[in-house]
N, C-alpha and C positions, 0 to 999 in steps of 0.2 A: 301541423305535426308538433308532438308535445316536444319538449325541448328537455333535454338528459339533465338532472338535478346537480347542482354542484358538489363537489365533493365536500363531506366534511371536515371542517377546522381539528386540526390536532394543535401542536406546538408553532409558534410562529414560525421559527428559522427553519423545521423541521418544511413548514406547508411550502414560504417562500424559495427555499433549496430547490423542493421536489417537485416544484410548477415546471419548471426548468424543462424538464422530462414528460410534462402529460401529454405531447405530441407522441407521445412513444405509448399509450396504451387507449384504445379501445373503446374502452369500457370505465365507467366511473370505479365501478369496485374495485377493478384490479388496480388503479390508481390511487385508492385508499388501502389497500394491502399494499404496492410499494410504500408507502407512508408509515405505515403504522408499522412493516418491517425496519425500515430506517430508524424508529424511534426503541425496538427492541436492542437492536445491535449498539445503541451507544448510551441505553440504560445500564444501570448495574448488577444485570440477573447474570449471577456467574454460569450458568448455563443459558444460551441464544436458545431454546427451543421454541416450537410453533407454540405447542400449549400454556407455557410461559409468556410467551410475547404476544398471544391472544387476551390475558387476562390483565395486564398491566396497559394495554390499550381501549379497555371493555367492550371485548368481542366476547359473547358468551361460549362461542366454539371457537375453535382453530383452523375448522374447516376449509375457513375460505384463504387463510394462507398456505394450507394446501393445495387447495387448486390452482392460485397464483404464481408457485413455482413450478410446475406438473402441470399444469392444460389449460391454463391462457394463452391467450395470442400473442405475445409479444417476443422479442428477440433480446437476449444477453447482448450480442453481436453489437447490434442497433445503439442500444442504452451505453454499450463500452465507449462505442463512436462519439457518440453525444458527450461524454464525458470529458473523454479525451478531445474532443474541438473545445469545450470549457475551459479546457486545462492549458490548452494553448493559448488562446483568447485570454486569460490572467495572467499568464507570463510575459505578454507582451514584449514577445522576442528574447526574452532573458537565455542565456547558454543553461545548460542543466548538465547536470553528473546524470550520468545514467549505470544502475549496479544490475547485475545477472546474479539469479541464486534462485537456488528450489528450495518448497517448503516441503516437508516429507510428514504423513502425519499417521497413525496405526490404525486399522481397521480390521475389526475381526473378519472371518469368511471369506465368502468369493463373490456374493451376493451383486455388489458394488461394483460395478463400473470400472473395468481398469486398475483393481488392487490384487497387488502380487505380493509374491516374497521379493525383496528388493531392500536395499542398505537405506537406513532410516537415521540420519543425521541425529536427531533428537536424539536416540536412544544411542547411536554410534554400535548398530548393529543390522544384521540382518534382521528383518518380519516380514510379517503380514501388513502391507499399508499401500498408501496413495501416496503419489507424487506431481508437483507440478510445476512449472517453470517459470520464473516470475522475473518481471523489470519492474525495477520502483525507480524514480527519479529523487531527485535531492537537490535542493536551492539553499543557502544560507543555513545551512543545518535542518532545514525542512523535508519531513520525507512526503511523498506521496503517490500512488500507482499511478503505475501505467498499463498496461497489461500482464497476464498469463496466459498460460496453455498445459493441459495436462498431460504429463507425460505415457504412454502408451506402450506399456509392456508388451515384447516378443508374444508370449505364451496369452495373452489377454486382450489380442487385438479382434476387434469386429469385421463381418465381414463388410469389406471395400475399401475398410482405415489401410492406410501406408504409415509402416514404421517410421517413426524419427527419432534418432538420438538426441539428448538432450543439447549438444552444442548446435544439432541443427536447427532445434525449435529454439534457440535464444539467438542463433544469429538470423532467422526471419521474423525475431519480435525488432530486433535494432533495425532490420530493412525497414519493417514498417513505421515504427516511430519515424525514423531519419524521411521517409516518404512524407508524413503527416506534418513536417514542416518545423519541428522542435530543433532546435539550435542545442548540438551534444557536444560539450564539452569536451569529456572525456567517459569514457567505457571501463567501469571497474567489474571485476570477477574475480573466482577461486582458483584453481587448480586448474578442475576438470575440465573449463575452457583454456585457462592459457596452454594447459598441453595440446588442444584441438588446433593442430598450425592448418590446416584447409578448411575445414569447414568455419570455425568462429572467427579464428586472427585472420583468414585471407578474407572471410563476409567486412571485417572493419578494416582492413588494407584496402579493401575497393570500395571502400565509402568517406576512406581519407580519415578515418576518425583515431583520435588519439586514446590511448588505453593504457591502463598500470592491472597486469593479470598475476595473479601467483603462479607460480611453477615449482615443480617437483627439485630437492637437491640434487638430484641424480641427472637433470634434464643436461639434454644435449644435442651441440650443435655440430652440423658436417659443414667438415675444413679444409682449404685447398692444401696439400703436402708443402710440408716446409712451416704451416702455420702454427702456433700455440697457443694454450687457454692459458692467462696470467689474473691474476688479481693484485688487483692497489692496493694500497696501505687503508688503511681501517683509520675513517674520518669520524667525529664526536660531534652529534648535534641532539637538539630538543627534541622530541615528540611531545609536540603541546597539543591536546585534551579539547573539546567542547567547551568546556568546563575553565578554560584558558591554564589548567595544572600542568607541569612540568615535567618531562621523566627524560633524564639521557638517555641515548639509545648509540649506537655503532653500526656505519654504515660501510660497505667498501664494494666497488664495480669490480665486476667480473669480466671480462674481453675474452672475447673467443676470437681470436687472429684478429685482426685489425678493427680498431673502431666502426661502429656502423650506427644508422640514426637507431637500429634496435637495439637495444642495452638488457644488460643483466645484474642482478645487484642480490647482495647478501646482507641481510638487517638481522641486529644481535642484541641482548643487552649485555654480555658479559663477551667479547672476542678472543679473551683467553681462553674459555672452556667452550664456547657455543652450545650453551644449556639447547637439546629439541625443543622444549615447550614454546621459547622464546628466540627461536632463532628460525626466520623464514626469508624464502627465496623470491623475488619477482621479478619480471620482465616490462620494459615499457616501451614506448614509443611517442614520444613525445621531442617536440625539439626543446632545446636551451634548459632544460633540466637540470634543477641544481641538486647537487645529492642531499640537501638539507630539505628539500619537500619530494624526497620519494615515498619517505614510508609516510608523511603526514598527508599525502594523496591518497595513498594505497589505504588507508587508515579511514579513510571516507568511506570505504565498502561495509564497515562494522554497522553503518547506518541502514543498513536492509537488516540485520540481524533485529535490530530496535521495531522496523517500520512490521515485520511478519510476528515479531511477539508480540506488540498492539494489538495487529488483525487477529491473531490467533486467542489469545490471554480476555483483551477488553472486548471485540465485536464480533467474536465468534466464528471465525471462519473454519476452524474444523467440528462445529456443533452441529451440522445437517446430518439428517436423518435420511439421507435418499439414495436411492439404489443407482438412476441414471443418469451418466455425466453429463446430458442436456438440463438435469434439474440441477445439478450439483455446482453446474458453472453459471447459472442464474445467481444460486444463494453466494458463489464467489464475486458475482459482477456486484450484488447489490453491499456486501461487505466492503467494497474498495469503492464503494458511492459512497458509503458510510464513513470510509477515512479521510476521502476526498471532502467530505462535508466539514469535518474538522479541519482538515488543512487549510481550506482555503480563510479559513481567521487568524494563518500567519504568515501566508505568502503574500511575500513582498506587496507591497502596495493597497492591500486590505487589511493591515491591522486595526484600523479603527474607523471598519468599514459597518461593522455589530453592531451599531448602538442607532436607534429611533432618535432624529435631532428633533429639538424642542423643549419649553424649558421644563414638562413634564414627565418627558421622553429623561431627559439629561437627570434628573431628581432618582427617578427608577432606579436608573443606572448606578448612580451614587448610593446609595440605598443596596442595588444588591453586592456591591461589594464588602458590606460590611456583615456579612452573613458569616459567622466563625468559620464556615469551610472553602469562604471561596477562597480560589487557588489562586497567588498574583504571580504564577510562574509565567512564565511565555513560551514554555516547548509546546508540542501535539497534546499528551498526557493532561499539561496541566489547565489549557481551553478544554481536551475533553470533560474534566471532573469539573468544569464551570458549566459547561453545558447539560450535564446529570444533573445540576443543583435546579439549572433553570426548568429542567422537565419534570423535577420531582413532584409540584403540586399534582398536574395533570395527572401523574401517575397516581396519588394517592388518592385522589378526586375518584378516580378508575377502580379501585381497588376496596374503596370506600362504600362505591355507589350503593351496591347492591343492599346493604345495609341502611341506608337511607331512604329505599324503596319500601322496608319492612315498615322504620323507625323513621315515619319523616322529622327531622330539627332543619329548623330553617335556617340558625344561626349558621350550620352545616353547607346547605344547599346552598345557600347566599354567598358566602365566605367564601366557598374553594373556587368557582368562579370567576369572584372578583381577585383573588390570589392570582387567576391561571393570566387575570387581564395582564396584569400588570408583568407580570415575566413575559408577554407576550411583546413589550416593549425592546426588547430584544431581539434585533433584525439579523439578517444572515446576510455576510457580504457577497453572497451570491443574488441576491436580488435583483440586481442589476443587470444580470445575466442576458444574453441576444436571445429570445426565444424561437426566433427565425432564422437559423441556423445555416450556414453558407457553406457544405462541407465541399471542402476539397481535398479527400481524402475516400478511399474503399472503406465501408464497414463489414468486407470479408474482413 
């Protein structure tokens, strides 16, 4: 029996990432479309589209990365699990911030899957759009997914779907994380859930986890007769920055009748006038809480705002072209493989996991840093634009070909090759990865 061809080499870090995962498809090809998808999303084609991201890989159609999201055999489902057992397995037990937020994004017609009229953050109005509900995690200032789920409008639903509101689809994304064996720190959210007191706050009252949620000014609490609502005196501390900058800020606890392990608090920058822009409300539960790390807690949630304008802006997550939420949540699973690829070149423990040892391997290295753009930042952002630099021969090599097919120059054909070798010195700290994978966990 002839034996299935190996896949072909694209980018090193891009092949060694995405070995990871070839237990999860079939078929060689559709294994080279995850691949050669991966290496679209985290080029710098301001639009993700198929036909764009066929030609910068040199696919002469895009065909086949339409059939790859639309009618291959493989499961989101599956590929999210794999992921998320990865993501475990590198944090090796580390506690994690876990934030709740939807991404809301506009979409003309009805055509699509699940797009109604519906309040669209982005625009801070009612449209026409898609909705979905996301958990990202957060380690040392690192963001990187965890799951979604799309939200499913009243008027929009298929037949057999059961409605769920969105605090219920965010408090069975926490179930299942908290199942999957991730050690949560804490639970940050907006509004819309801390005002959910049974479905989201009692889903994390019965799994014991601690949380700093915003809530409404108006929010309130029922009080046994005789009780009262007082507030304390307005305390001055830092809100320090990422970025380790400074800014006073005014903090003071709100009581409603007598202390309890749940607290309430009101964060200002000015408590003479309490400007709305800059004055908001939250709730927590947490023990030994000092009021100088409420809002630099609650202040950690701004990092999902960061981690969905990445997906969105750099790897395309609202760039699909498809009408069915079973293609729609492939092209979302495989963009948060895409961040997840990047992240893991700053979580903890693989910073200087990248690099081929050797004293040839070590020279490369040396060498591409000295390239005018590489970036010697250390967030997501600035490994991503280190990683564009490392894909760009390949890309141009691609982009080139056809023309070299007309006009053979050897100088051409020789060069961009041995260009691609040499960035190919450049390993993925995923390499290392268990490819026999021990799940103890559902990939419902």
């Amino acid at each position: 029996m002839d034996q299935p061809r190996p896949a072909r080499p694209t980018i090193n870090f891009i092949d060694e990432y995405c070995a990871a995962y070839r237990n999860l498809f079939s078929d060689v090809r559709s294994f080279e479309a995850f691949k050669h998808l991966h290496i679209g999303m985290i080029s710098e084609l301001k639009r993700k589209t198929l036909p764009a991201i066929a030609e910068i890989v040199g696919l002469p159609l895009s065909q086949s990365l339409h059939h790859f999201l639309s009618k291959s055999p493989w499961s989101a489902k599956q590929l999210r699990s794999q992921r998320l057992e990865y993501t475990f397995q590198k944090l090796k037990g580390r506690k994690i911030f876990v934030i709740i937020d939807e991404t809301r994004d506009k979409k003309k017609g009805k055509s699509t899957d699940y797009v109604s009229r519906q309040y669209l953050g982005k625009l801070g109005k009612i449209d026409n759009g898609i909705v979905a509900v996301t958990a990202w995690g957060l380690i040392d200032n690192m963001t990187f997914p965890l799951t979604f789920e799309i939200y499913k409008p009243k008027p929009r639903l298929h037949p057999g779907d059961v409605y769920r509101s969105k605090p219920e689809i965010a408090a069975n994304m926490v179930r299942q994380i908290k199942q999957m064996g991730f050690e949560i720190e804490l639970v940050l959210a907006d509004s819309l859930y801390g005002e959910s007191e049974t479905t989201f706050l009692g889903c994390l009252e019965e799994l014991h986890l601690n949380f700093i949620v915003a809530i409404r000014s108006n929010h309130g609490v029922w009080l046994p007769h005789g009780q009262k609502v007082r507030h304390n005196r307005w305390r001055k501390f830092d809100r320090v920055f990422s970025d380790t900058a400074k800014e006073i800020r005014y903090v003071r606890e709100i009581v409603f009748g007598k202390k309890r392990y749940r607290r309430y608090w009101e964060i200002t920058t000015a408590p003479e006038t309490l400007p709305p822009n800059s004055t908001w409300y939250v709730m927590t539960e947490i023990g030994d809480l000092s009021y100088k790390d409420v809002d630099n807690l609650y202040a950690c949630r701004n990092w999902v705002e960061y981690a969905l304008n990445q997906s969105k802006n750099e790897l395309g997550w609202s760039d699909f072209r498809l009408l069915h939420y079973s293609d729609i949540e492939r092209w979302w699973e495989i963009v948060s493989s895409a961040y997840f690829l990047v992240s893991l070149f700053t979580l903890p423990g693989t910073e200087q996991q990248g690099f081929t040892s050797g004293n040839e391997g070590e020279r490369v290295i040396e060498l591409l840093t000295e390239h005018p753009q590489w970036d010697r930042g250390k967030g997501w952002k600035n490994i991503l634009n280190n990683l564009r630099l490392v894909s760009l021969p390949f890309i141009c090599f691609n982009l080139i070909l056809p023309w070299l097919n007309i006009f053979p120059i050897p100088q051409l054909s020789l060069g961009f090759p041995r260009l691609i070798t040499l960035m190919n010195f450049l390993s993925h700290p995923f390499q290392d990865a268990t490819l026999s994978v021990d799940y103890h966990f559902s990939s419902a």
